[in-house]
One Martini backbone bead per residue (centre of mass of N, CA, C, O) as a GRO file, in nm:
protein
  121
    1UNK     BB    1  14.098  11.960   7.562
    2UNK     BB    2  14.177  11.790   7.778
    3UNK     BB    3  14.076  11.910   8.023
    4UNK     BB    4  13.777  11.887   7.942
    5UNK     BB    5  13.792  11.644   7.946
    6UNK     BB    6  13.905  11.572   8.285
    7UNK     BB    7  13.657  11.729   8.356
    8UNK     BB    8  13.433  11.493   8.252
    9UNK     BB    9  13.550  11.255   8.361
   10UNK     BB   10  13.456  11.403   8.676
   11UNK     BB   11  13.185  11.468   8.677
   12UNK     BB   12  13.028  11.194   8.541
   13UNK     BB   13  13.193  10.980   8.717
   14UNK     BB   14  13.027  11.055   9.003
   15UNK     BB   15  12.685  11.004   8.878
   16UNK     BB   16  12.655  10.693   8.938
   17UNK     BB   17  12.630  10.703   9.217
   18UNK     BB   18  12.389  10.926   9.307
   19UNK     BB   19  12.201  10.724   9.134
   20UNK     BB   20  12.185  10.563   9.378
   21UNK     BB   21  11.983  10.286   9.556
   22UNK     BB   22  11.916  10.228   9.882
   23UNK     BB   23  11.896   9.854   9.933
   24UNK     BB   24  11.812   9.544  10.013
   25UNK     BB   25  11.890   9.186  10.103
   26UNK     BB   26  11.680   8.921  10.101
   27UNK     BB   27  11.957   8.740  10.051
   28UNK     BB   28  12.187   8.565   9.922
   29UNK     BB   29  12.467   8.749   9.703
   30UNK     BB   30  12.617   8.689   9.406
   31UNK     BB   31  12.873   8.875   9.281
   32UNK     BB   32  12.898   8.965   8.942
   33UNK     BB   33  13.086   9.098   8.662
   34UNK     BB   34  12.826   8.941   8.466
   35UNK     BB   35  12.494   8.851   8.359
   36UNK     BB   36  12.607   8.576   8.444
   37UNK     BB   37  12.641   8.290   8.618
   38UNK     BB   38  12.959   8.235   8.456
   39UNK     BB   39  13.068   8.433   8.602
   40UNK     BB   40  13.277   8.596   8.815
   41UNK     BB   41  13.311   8.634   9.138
   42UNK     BB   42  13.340   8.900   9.342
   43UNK     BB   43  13.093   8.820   9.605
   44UNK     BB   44  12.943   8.828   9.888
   45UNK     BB   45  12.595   8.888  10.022
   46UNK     BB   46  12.432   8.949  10.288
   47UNK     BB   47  12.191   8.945  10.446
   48UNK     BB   48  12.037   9.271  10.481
   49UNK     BB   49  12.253   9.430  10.285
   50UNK     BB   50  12.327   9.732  10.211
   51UNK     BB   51  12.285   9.839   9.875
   52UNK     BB   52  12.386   9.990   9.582
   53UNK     BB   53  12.128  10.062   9.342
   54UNK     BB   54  12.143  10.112   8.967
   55UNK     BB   55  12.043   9.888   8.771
   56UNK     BB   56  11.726   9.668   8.655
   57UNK     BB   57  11.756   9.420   8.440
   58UNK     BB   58  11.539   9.143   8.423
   59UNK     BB   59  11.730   8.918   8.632
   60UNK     BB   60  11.954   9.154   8.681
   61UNK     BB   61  12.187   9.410   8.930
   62UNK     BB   62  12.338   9.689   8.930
   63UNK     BB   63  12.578   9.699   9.194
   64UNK     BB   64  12.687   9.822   9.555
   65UNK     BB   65  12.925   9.679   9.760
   66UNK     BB   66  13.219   9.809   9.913
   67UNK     BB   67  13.300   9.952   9.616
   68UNK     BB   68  13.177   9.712   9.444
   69UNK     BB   69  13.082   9.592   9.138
   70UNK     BB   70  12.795   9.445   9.023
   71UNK     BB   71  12.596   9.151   8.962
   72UNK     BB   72  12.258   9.043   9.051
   73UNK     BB   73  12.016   8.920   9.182
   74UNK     BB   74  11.674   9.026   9.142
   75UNK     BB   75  11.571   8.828   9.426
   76UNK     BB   76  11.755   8.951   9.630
   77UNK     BB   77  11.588   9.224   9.602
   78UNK     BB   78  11.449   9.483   9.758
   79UNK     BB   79  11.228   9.620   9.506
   80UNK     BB   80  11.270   9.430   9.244
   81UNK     BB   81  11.204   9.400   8.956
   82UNK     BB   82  10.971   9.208   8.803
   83UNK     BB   83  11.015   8.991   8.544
   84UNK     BB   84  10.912   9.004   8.258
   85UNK     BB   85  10.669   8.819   8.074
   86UNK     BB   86  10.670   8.565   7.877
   87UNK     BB   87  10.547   8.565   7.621
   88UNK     BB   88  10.382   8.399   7.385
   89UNK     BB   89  10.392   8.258   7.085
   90UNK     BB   90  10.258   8.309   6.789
   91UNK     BB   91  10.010   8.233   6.598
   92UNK     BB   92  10.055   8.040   6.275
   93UNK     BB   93   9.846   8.076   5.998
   94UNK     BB   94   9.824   7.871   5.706
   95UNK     BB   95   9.689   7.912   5.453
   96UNK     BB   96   9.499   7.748   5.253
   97UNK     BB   97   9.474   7.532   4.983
   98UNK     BB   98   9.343   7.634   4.646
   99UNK     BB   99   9.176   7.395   4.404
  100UNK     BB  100   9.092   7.556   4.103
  101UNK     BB  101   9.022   7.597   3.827
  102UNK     BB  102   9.087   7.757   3.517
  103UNK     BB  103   8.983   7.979   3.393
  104UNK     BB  104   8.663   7.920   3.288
  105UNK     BB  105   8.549   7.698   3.053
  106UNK     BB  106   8.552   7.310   3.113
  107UNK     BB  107   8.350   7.205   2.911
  108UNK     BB  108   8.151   7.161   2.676
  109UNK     BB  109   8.034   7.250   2.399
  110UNK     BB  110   7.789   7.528   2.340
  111UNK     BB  111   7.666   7.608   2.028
  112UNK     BB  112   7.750   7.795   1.756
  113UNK     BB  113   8.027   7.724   1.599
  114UNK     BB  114   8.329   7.580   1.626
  115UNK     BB  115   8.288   7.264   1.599
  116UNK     BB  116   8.151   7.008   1.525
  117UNK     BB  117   8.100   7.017   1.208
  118UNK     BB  118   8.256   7.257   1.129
  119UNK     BB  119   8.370   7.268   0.840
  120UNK     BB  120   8.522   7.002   0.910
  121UNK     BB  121   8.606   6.922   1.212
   0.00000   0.00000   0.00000
């Protein structure tokens, strides 16, 4: 079972680099830890730069230069996927209330028997 995990965790981790796609930086990009400008700095990377891009998620992507991985900002990269657009939150209308009176008729009785007068009441 052991051989099997380490036969298998050498087949799937080299297809990491595998799936990387080369593509240069088009200005200086700093690479980070984690997709965070507060993550520790792992390198700077010159304008230019060929570096293997991995995976480009929001405003951050995952690359290697120099065999070093880490998070650079995806405006630094030439081709990678413009931050898709922050819709607007929805506007919530809400319904108005409706103050009417309670079923049924609101006036004087109309009628015959069970009123005023009516055996004595």
């Amino acid at each position: 079972m052991r051989k099997i995990l380490i036969a298998a965790a050498i087949t799937f981790g080299g297809a990491a680099p595998a799936l990387a796609e080369p593509t240069v930086t088009t200005s200086v990009a700093i690479m980070h830890r984690a997709p965070r400008p507060e993550s520790r700095v792992l390198q700077e990377i010159p304008p230019n730069a060929q570096i293997d891009l991995i995976n480009c998620t929001g405003e951050w992507c995952y690359a290697s230069w120099r065999k070093i991985y880490g998070y650079i900002p995806a405006f630094t990269v030439q081709g990678a996927p413009a931050p898709a657009a922050v819709a607007p939150a929805p506007v919530i209308v809400e319904r108005p209330v409706v103050v009417a009176p309670a079923w049924g008729w609101g006036g004087p009785y109309v009628g015959v028997g069970w009123g005023w007068g009516w055996h004595g009441w």
